[in-house]
C-alpha positions in Angstrom: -25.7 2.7 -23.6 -22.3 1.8 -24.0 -20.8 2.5 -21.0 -19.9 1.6 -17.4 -21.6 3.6 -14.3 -18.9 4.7 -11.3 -20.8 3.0 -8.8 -21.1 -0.5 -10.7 -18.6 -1.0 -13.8 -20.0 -4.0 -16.2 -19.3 -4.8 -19.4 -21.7 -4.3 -22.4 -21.4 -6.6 -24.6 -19.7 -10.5 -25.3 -15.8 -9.5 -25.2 -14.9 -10.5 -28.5 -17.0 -7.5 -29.6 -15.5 -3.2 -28.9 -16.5 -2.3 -25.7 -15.4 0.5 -24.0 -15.8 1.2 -20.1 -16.8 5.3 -18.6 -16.6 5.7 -14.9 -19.9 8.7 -15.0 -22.5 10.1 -17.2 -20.4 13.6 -17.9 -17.2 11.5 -18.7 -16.0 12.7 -22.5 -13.6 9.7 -23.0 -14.0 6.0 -22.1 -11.3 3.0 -22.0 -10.7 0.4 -24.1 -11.6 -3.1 -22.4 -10.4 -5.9 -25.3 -7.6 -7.6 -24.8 -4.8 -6.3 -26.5 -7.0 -3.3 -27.6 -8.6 -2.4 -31.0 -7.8 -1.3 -34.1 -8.6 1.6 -36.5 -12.2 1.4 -38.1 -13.5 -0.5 -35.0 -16.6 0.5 -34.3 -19.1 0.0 -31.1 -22.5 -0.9 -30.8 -23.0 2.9 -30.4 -21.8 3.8 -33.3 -18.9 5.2 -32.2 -15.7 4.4 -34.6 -11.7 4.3 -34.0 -9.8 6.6 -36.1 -6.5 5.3 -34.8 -5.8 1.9 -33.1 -6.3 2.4 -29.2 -4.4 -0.1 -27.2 -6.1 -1.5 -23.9 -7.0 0.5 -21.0 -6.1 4.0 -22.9 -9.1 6.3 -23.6 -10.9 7.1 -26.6 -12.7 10.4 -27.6 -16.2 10.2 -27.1 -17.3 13.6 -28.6 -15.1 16.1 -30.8 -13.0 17.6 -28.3 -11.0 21.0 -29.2 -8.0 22.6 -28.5 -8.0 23.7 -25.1 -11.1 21.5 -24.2 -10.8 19.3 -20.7 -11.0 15.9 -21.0 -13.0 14.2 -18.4 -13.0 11.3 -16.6 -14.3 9.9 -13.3 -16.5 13.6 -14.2 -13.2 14.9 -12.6 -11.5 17.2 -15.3 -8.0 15.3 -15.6 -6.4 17.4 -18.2 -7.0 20.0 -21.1 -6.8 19.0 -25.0 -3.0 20.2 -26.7 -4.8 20.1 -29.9 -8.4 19.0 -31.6 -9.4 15.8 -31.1 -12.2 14.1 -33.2 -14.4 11.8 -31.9 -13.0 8.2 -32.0 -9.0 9.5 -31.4 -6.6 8.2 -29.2 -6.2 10.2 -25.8 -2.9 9.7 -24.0 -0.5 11.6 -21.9 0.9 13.3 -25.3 -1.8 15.4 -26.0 -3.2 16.4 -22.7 -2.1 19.1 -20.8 -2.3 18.5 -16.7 -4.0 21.1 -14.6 -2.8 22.4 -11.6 -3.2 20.7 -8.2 -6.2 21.7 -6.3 -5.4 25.1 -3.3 -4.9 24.1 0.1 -6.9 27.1 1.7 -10.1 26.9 0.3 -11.5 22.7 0.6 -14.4 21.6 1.8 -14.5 20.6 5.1 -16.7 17.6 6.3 -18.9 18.9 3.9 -19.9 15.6 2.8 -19.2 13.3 5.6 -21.2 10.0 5.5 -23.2 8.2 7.9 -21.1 6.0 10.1 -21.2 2.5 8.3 -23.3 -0.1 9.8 -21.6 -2.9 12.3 -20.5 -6.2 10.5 -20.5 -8.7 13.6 -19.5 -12.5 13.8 -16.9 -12.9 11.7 -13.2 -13.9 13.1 -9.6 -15.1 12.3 -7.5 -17.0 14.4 -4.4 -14.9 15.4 -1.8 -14.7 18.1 -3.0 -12.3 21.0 -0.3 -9.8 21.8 0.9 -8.4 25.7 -0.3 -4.8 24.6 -4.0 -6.3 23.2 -2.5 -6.2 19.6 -2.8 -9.4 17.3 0.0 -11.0 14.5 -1.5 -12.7 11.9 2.1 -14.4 12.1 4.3 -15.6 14.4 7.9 -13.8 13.8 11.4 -13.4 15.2 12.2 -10.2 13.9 15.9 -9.1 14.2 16.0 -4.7 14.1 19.4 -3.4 12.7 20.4 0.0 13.9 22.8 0.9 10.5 23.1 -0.7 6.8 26.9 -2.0 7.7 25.8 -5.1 10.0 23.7 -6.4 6.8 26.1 -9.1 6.3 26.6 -10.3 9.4 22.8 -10.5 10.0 21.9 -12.3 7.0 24.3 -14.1 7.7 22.4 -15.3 10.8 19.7 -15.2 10.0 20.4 -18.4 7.0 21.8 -20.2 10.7 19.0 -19.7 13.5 16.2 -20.6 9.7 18.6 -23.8 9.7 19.5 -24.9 13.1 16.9 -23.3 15.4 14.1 -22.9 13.6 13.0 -26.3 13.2 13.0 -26.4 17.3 10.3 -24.1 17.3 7.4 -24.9 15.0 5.4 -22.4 16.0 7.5 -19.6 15.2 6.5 -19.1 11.4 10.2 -17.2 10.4 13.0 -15.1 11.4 13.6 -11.9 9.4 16.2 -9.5 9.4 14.8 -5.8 9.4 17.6 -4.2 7.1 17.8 -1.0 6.2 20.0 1.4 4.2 20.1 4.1 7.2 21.9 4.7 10.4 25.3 6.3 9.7 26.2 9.2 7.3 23.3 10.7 7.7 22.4 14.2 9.5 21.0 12.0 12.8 19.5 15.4 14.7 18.0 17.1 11.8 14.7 17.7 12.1 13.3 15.3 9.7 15.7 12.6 11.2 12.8 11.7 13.3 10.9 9.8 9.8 13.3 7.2 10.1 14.1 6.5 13.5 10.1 6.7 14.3 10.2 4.3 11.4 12.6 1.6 12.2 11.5 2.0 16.2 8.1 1.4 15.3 8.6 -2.0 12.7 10.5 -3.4 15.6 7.1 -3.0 17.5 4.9 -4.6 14.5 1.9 -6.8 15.5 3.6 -10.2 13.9 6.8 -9.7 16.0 5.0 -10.8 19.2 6.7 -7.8 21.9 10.0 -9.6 21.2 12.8 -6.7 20.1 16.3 -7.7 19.4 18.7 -5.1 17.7 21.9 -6.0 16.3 24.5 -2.7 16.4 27.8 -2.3 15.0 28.9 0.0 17.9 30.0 3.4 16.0 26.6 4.6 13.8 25.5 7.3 14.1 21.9 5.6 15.2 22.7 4.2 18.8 20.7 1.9 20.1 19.7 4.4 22.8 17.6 5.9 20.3 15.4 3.1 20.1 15.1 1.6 23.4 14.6 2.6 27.1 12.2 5.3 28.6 9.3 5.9 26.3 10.8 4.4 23.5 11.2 0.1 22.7 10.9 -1.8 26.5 13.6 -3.9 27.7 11.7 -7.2 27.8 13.7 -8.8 30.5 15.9 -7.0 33.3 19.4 -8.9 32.8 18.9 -9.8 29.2 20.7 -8.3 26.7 18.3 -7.0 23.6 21.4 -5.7 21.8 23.9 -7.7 20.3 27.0 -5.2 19.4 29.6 -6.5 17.0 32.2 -3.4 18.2 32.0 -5.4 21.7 35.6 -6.7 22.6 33.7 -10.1 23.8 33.4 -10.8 20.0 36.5 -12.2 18.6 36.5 -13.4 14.7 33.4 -13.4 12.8 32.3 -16.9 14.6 31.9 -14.9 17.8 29.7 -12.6 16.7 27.0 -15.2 15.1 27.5 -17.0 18.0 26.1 -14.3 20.3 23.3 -13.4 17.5 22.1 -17.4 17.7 21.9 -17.6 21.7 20.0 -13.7 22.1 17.9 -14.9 19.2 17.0 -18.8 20.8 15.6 -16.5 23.7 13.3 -15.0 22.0 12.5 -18.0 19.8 11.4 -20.1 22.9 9.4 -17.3 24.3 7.5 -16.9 20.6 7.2 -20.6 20.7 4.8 -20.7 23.3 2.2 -18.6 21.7 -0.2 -20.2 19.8 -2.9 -19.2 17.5 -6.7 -18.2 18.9 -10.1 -16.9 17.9 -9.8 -13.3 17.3 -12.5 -10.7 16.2 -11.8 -8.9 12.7 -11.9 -5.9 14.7 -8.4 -7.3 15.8 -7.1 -6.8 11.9 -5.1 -3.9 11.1 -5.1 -3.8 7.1 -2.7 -1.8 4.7 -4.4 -1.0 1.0 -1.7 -0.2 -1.4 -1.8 -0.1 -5.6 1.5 -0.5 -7.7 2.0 -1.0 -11.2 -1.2 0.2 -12.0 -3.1 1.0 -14.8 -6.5 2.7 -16.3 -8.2 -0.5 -15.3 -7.0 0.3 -11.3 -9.8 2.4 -10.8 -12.4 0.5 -12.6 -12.1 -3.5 -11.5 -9.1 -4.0 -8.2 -9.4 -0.6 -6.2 -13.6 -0.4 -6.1 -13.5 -3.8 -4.8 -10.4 -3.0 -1.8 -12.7 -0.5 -1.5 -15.8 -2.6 -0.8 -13.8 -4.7 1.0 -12.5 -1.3 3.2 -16.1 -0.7 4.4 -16.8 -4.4 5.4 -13.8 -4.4 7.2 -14.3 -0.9 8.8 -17.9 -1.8 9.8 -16.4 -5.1 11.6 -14.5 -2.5 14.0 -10.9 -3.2 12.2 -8.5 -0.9 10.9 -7.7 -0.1 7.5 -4.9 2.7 6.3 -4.9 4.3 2.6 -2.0 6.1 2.4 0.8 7.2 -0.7 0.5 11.3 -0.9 1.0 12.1 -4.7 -1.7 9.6 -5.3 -4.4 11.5 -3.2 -3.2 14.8 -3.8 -5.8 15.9 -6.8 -8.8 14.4 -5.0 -7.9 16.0 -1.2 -10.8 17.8 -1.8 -13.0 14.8 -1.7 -10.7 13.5 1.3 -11.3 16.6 3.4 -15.1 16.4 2.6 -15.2 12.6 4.0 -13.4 13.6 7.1 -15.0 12.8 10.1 -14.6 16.5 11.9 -12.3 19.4 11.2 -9.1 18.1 13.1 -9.1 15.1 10.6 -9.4 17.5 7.5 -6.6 20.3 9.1 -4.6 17.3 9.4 -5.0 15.8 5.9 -4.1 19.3 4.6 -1.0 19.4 6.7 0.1 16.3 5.2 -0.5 17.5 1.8 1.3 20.9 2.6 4.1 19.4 3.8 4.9 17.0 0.7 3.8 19.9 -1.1 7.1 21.6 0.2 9.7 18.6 0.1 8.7 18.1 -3.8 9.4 21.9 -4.3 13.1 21.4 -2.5 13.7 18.6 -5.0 12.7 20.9 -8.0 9.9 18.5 -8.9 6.2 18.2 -8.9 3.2 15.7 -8.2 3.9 14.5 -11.7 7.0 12.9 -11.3 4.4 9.7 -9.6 3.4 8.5 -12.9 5.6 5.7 -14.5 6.2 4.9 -18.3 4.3 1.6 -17.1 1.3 3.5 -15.5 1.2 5.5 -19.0 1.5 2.0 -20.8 -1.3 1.1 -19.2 -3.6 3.6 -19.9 -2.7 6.1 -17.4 -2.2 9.5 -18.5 -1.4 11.7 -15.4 -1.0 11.6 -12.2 -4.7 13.3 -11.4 -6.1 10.4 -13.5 -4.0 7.9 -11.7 -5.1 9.4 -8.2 -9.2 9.3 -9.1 -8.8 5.6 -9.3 -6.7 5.3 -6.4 -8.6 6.9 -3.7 -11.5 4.5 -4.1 -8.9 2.3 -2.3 -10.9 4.2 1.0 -14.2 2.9 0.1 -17.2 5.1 1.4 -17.0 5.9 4.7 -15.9 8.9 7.1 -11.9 9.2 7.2 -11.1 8.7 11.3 -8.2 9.5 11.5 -4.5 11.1 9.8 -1.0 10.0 10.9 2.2 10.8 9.7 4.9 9.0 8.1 6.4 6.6 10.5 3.9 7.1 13.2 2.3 4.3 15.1 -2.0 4.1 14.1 -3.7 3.8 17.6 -7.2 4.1 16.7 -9.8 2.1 14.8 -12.0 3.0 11.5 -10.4 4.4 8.6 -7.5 6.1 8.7 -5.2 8.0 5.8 -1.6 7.1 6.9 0.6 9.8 4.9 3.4 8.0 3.1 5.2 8.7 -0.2 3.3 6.8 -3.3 6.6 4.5 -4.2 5.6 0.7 -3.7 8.8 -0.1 -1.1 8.6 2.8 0.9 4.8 3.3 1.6 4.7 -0.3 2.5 7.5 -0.1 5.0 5.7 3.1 6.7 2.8 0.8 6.7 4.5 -1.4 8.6 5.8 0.9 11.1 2.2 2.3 11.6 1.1 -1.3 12.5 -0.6 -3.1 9.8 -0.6 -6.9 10.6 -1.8 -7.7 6.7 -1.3 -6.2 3.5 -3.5 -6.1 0.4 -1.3 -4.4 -2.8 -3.3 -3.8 -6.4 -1.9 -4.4 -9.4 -2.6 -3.5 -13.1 0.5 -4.1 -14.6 2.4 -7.0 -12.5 4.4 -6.7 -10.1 5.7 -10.0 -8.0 6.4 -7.6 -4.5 6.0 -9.3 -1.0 7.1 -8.2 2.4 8.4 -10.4 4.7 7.4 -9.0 7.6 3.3 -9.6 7.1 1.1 -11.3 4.6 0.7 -9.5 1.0 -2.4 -10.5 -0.8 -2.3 -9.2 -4.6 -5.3 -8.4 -6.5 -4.8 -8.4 -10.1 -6.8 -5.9 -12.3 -7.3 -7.5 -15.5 -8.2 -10.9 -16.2 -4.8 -11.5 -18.9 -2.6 -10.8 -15.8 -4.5 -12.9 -13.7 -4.3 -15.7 -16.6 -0.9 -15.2 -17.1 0.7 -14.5 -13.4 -2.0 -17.4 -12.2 0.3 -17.8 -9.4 1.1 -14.6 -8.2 -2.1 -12.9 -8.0 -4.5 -13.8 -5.5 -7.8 -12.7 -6.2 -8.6 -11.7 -9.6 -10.7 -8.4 -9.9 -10.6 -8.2 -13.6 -13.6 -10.3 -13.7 -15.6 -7.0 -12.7 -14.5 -5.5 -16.2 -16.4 -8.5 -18.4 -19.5 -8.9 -16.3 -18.4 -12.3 -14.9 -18.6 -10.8 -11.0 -19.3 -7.3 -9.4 -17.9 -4.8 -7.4 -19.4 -6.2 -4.6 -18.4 -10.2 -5.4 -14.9 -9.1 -5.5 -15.2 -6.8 -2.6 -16.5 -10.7 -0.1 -14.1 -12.6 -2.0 -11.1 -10.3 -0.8 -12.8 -10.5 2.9 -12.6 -13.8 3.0 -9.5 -14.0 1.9 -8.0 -11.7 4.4 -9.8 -13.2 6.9 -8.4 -16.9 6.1 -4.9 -15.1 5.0 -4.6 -13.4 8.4 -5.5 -17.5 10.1 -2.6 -19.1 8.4 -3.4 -19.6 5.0 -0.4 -18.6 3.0 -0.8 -16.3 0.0 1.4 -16.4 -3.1 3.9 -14.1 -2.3 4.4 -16.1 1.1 4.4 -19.7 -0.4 7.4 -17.9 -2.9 8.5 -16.1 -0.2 8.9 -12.9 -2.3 9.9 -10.5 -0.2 11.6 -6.6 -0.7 13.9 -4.7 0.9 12.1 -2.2 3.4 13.5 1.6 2.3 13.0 4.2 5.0 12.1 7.5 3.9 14.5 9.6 4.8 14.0 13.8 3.8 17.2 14.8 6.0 20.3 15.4 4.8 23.0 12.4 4.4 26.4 14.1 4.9 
């Protein structure tokens, strides 16, 4: 049969022949796997022809279909026919009508909750072990900014301590300046305000910074520094130590003055990082951030089973491992609420939902403003298709726990961290919630990187992973041919993480791609 099981996509036949790829038995269209897609008249070895040319990863008509019909893929109904479609046509975003996201107030709840996994013992990274009993997978001087208009002056810095001071502290693997567009002109005390500032208090706290905080203020912003630090906030570290260097100060005179000061609060914290060094950690000590961007129809079929494989072996080693981006779970909640682990983990997954739910109708839009002309290019038609491909991210096992955008993760197992779906934001969220590595799926390319923890990138297909050899870091297309499994992939990404989160640099790093963290901020600017 010509087609490619959920649980174990493989291809059919040698790739230079047609060969299509369906995710489930009841599935009415399939994707196109060939390279650069097929043409009219091309016919498979089940007899099934093209009537149009179908470009790669899009989806082909298995059966008549008539106006009205749904379409169905991932046996998940992912939109309705605009017209009659004969077997063999073209099915794309153009003639398929979405359906409407799933109610809130009628979901299953832990209906379908599996067993807990089994425990994956003995396996390790080396790491740097943390005051609080968290662990970096790097060694960083981070430097928090408390508004957008000390960027300059910071980066600015930050070229001198890399220059001068940095090669007097081999251990210390960078410096990075945490910059941000936020801080003044913005409606500080609204309720929402608290997204950001949670945000930006909680990067400063990130696993790879090692408990060393330092803030550079301007003096007048709106987001004072008190906001951040003192009682039940960010520590002072030591009593007598400034953590704030304040460019409004009259001590600074001329622009010298001021990276002066930055250099000598920074060499502090550089000596203190310094003395850490690297030891044998558990994997239960990893705290791991799945995210997809750029992605296409071949997302859910090769890259996002295989994070997902690697989710459970990481989950049943006692780490931590956050799914997150909203609009991208949104059509399957009901299959997230089912997984949850007891009520209070599905109440809370709704409230996320609800609330997103809300902030898209106060922007006049809906779930389907996610999908991108290069997630449609690819094969994606919708954003309900898109998000059947994406949740497989979470891999099998009971959903633990829910947090909310900005919020710190505390607990172990699987966890949905709420974030928005774009690439930038959801991974500086992930950040603040405490991820110490970072795996990010692509279909389509993309060269992003944070500078704050490792990114490993998993390519999709194997053309991007031939043609971005050095950007992508594990190649999951290989799941789509036959030449590995789900489950290949899935230990090959372990591994990787595992010797990523020791030292070993991935592509991003050795580049040292990096993108600006955006804060999500729903309040008001004024």
């Amino acid at each position: 049969m010509n087609e490619v099981k959920h649980a174990q996509p493989q291809a059919q036949q040698a790739p230079a022949r047609p060969l299509y790829i369906t995710m489930h038995e009841n599935d009415n269209v399939a994707i196109v796997a060939n390279d650069g897609g097929l043409p009219a008249g091309a016919t498979f070895s089940s007899g099934l022809t093209l009537v149009e040319a179908v470009p790669q990863g899009h989806k082909v008509a298995l059966a008549d279909l008539r106006e009205g019909d749904p379409v169905i893929r991932y046996n998940v109904v992912i939109g309705y026919a605009l017209k009659d479609l004969p077997r063999g046509s073209w099915v794309n975003e153009r003639v398929i009508r979405m359906p409407a996201a799933p109610e809130l107030d009628s979901l299953p709840v832990c209906t379908r909750v599996p067993a807990q996994l089994p425990p994956l013992d003995g396996y390790t990274f080396e790491g740097y072990r943390n005051a609080d009993g968290s662990v970096g997978t790097r060694n960083i001087l981070a430097i928090t900014t408390t508004v957008q208009c000390v960027e300059g002056v910071v980066e600015f810095a930050v070229r001198r301590i890399k220059d001068e001071l940095l090669p007097r502290y081999p251990n210390v693997d960078d410096v990075v300046g945490l910059e941000h567009t936020y801080g003044c002109g913005v409606a500080i005390d609204a309720p929402d305000a608290n997204i950001p500032i949670r945000t930006i208090r909680n990067i400063a706290l990130n696993p790879n910074f090692g408990g060393e905080v330092m803030i550079v203020s301007l003096g007048c912003e709106k987001l004072q520094p008190t906001r951040l630090i003192g009682a039940g906030t960010i520590p002072i570290q030591k009593e007598g130590e400034p953590d704030v260097v304040c460019l409004q100060d009259e001590q600074h005179v001329g622009f010298a003055s001021m990276i002066d000061s930055i250099m000598t609060t920074a060499e502090r914290h550089l000596e203190r990082l310094n003395a850490r060094k690297r030891e044998t950690c558990p994997a239960a000590d990893l705290v791991v951030g799945m995210q997809c961007g750029g992605s296409d129809a071949f997302s859910g079929v090769t890259a996002n089973p295989a994070v997902g494989f690697a989710t459970d072996l990481l989950v049943r080693a006692g780490a931590t491992v956050m799914f997150s981006e909203v609009t991208e779970v949104r059509d399957g909640i009901d299959q997230l609420t089912a997984r949850a682990a007891t009520p209070e983990v599905a109440e809370a997954l709704v409230k996320q939902m609800a609330w997103y739910d809300q902030y898209l109708e106060k922007g006049e839009v809906d779930r389907s403003a996610n999908t991108t002309p290069g997630n449609k290019k690819g094969g994606l038609s919708n954003i309900v298709e898109k998000a059947m491909g994406s949740i497989v991210k979470s891999g099998t096992g009971p959903i633990h726990g829910v947090s909310g955008p900005g919020e710190k993760v505390t607990q172990k197992g699987l966890i949905y961290a709420a974030t928005p779906a774009g690439d930038f934001v959801c991974g500086t969220l992930q950040l603040a919630a405490g991820i110490n590595m970072h795996v990010f799926t692509t279909g389509r390319g993309t060269p992003y990187g944070l500078a704050e923890v490792p990114v490993i990138k998993v390519s999709t297909r194997n053309d991007l992973a031939r043609r971005w050899h050095d950007l992508m870091d594990v190649n999951a297309g290989r799941i789509a041919t036959g030449e590995a499994t789900i489950e290949d992939i899935g230990w090959e990404l372990f591994h990787t993480i595992l010797a990523v989160a020791s030292g070993k640099k991935s592509w991003a790093e050795h580049w040292k791609i990096k993108n600006a963290l955006v804060l999500f901020n729903p309040a008001p600017v004024t």
